[in-house]
MARTOR-728397 format. One record per residue: y, x, z of N, C-alpha, C, CB in turn. Coordinates in steps of 0.1 Angstrom, whole numbers, padded with zeros to 4 digits, always signed. Each point is the difference from the previous one (the first is absolute). Glycine has a CB too. Layout:
N
YXZYXZYXZYXZ ...
***
This chain:
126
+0139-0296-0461+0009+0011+0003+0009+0002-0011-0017+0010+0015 +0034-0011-0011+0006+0006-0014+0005+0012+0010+0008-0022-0022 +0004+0030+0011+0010+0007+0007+0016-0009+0002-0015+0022-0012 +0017-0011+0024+0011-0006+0001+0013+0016+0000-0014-0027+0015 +0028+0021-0013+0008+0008+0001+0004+0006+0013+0004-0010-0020 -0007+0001+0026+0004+0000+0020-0011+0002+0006+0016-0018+0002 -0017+0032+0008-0015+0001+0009-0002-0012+0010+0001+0028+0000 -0009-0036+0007-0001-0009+0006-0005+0005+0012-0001-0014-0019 +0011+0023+0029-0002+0005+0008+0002-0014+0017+0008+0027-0021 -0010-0016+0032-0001-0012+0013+0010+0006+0008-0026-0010+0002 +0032+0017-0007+0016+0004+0007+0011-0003-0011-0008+0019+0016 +0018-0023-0005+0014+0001-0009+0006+0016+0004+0007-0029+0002 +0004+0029-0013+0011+0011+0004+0012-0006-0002-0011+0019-0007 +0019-0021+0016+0018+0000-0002+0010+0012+0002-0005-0021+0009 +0010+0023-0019+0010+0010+0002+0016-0006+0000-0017+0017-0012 +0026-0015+0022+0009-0003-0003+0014+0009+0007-0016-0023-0005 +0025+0025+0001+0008+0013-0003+0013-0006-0004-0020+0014-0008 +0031-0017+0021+0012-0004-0004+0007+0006-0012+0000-0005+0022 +0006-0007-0025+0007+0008-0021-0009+0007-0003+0026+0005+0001 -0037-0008-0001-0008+0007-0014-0011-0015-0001+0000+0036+0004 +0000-0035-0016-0008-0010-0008+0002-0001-0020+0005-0014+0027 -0013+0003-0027-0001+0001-0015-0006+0008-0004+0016-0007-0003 -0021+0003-0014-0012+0011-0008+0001+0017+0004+0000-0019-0023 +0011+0024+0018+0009+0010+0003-0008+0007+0014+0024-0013-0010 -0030+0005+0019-0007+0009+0011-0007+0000+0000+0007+0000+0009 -0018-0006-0021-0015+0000+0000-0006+0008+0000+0002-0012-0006 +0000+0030-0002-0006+0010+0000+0002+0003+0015+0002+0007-0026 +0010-0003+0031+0003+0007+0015-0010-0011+0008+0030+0010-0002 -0032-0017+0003-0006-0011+0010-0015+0000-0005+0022-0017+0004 -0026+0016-0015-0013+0008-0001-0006+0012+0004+0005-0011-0013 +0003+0017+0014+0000+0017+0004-0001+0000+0016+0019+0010-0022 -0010-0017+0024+0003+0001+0016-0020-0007+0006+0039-0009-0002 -0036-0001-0006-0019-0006+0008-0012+0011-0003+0003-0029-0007 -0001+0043-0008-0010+0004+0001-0001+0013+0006-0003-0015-0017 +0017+0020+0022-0001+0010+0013-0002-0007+0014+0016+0016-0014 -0016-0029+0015-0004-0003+0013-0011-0002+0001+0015-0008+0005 -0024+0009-0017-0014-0001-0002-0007+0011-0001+0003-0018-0009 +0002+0029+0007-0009+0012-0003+0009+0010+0008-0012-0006-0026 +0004+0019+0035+0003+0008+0004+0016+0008-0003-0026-0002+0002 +0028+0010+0008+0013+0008-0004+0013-0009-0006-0018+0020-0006 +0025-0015+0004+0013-0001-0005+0000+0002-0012+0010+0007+0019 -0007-0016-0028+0003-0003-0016+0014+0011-0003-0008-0030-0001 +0015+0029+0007+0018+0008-0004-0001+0012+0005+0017-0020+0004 -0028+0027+0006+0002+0014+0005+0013+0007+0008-0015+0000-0018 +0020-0012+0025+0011+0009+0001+0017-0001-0010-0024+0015+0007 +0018-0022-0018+0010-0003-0010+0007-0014+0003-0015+0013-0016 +0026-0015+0009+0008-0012+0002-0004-0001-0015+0022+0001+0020 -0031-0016-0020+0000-0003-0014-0002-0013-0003-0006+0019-0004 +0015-0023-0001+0008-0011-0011-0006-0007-0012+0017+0015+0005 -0013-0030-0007-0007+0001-0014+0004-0018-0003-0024+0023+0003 +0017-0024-0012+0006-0017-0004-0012-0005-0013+0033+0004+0005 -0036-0013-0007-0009-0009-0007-0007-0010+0000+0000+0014-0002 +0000-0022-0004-0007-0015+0001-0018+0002+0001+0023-0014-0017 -0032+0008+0023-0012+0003-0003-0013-0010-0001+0011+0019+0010 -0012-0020-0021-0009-0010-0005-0017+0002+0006+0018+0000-0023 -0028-0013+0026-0008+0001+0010-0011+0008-0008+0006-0022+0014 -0006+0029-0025-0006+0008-0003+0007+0015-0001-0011-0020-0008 +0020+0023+0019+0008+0010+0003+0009+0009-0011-0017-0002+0018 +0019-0004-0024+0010+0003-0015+0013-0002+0010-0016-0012-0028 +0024+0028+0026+0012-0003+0003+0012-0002-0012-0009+0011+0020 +0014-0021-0020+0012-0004-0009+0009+0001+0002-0007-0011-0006 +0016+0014-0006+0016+0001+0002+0006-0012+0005+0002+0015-0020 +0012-0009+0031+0008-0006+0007+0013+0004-0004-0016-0002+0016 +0026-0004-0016+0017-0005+0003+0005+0013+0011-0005-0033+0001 +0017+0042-0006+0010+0003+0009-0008+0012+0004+0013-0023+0007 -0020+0030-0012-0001+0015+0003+0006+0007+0002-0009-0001-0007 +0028+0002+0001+0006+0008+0005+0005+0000+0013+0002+0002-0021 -0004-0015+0025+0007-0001+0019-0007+0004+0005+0009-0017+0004 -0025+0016-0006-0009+0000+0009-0003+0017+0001-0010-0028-0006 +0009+0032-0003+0002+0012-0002+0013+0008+0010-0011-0009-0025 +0022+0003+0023+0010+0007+0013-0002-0005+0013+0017+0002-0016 -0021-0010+0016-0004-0005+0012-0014+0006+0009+0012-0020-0012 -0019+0028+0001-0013+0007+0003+0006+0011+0005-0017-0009-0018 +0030+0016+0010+0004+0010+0008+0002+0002+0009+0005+0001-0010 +0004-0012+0016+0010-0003+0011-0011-0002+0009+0022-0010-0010 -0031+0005+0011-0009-0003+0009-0011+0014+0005+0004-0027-0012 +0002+0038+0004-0007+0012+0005-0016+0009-0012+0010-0017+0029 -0010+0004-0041-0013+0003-0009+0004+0007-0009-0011-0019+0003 -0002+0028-0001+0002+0010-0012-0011+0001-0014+0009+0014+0021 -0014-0023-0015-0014-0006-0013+0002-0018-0004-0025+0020+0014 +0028-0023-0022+0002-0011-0005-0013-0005-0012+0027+0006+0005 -0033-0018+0001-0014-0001-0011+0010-0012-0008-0031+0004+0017 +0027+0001-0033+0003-0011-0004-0003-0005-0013+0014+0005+0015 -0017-0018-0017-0006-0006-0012+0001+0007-0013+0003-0018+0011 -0014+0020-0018+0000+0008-0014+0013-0004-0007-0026+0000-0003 +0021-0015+0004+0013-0009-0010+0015+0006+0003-0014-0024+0002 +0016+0027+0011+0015+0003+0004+0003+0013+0000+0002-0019+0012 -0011+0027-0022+0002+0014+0007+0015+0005-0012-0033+0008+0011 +0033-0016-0021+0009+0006-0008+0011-0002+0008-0011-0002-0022 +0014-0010+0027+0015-0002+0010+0004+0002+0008+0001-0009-0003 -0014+0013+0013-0003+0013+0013+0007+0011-0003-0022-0006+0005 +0018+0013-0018+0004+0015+0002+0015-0002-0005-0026+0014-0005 +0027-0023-0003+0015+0004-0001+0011-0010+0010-0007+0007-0026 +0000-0005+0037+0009-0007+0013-0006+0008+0010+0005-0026-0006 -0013+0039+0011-0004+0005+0007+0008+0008+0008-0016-0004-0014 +0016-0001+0024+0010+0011+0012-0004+0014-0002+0000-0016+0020 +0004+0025-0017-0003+0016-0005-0009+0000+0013+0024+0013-0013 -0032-0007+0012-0015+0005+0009-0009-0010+0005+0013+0018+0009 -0012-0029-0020-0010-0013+0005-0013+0002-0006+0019-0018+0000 -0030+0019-0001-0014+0005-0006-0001-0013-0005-0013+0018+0016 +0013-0023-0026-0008-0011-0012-0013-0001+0001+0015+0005-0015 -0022-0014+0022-0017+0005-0005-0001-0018-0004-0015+0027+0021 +0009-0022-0036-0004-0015-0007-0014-0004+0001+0017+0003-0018 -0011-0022+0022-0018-0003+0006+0000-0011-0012-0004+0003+0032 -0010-0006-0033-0005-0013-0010-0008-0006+0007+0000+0008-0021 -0010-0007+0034-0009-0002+0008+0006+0001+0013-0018+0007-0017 +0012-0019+0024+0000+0007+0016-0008+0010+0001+0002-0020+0011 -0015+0021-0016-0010+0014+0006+0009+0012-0008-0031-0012+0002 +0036+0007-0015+0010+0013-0002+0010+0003+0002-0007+0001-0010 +0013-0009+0023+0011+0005+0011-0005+0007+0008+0013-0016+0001 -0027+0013+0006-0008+0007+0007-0002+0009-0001-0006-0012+0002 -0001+0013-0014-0004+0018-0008+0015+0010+0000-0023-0012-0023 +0032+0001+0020+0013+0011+0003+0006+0007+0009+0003-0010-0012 -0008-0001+0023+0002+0009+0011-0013+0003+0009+0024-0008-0001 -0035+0011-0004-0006+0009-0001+0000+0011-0006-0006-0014+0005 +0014+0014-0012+0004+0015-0007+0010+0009+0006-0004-0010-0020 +0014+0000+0024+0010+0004+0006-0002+0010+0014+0009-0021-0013 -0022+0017+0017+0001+0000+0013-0012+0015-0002+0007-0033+0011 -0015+0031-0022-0005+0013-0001+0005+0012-0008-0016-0015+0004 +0028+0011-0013+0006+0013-0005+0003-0005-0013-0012+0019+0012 +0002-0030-0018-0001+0000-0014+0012-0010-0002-0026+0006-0004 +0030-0001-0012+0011-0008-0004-0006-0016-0004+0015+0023-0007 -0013-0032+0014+0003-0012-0010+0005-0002-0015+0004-0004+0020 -0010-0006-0025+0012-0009-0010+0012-0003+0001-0014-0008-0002 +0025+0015-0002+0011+0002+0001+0009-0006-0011-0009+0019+0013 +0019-0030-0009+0007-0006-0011+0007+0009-0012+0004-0016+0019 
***
């Protein structure tokens, strides 16, 4: 028996999502499989946004072009933007006025963030 990095599960998952792709969607596309897996609604009601590469030990990493994605999070109606620790210094100083910043390092600590969100408590905030 060793360890490995990959679960050796007997289902697949495909996600696929015209013009969106690349590392850049790995946190949102992680996120997306672990509200289809567990009860209720992850966003509550919220439009929320976000961007990160995510390594198979769920470490999210800095990505490329936060400030588009960021207006583009607007335009698309989001008012909570998750986004990599690493990019939070370039985040805030490219932040649309009324965009919520909540900084993740973990998938489960995107999770816990919006679990907070969703119960009152503040997040980790860039």
């Amino acid at each position: 028996m060793s360890p490995a990095d990959r679960a050796d599960v007997n289902f697949e998952i495909n996600i696929h999502l015209e013009d969106v792709g690349g590392p850049s969607a790995g946190l949102i596309f992680a996120l997306a499989i672990v509200d289809s897996l567990t009860p209720g609604a992850m966003e509550d009601g919220r439009t929320v946004a976000g961007t990160g590469a995510i390594d198979v030990k769920g470490n999210v990493k800095p990505i490329g072009g936060i400030p588009f994605k960021l207006i583009a999070a607007q335009e698309d109606g989001a008012t909570t933007f998750l986004v990599p620790a690493d990019n939070c210094a370039e985040a805030m100083s490219n932040a649309p006025e009324g965009m919520d910043l909540v900084k993740v390092e973990t998938l489960a600590g995107a999770v816990e963030a919006l679990d907070d969100l969703d119960e009152g408590r503040t997040p980790p905030h860039c």
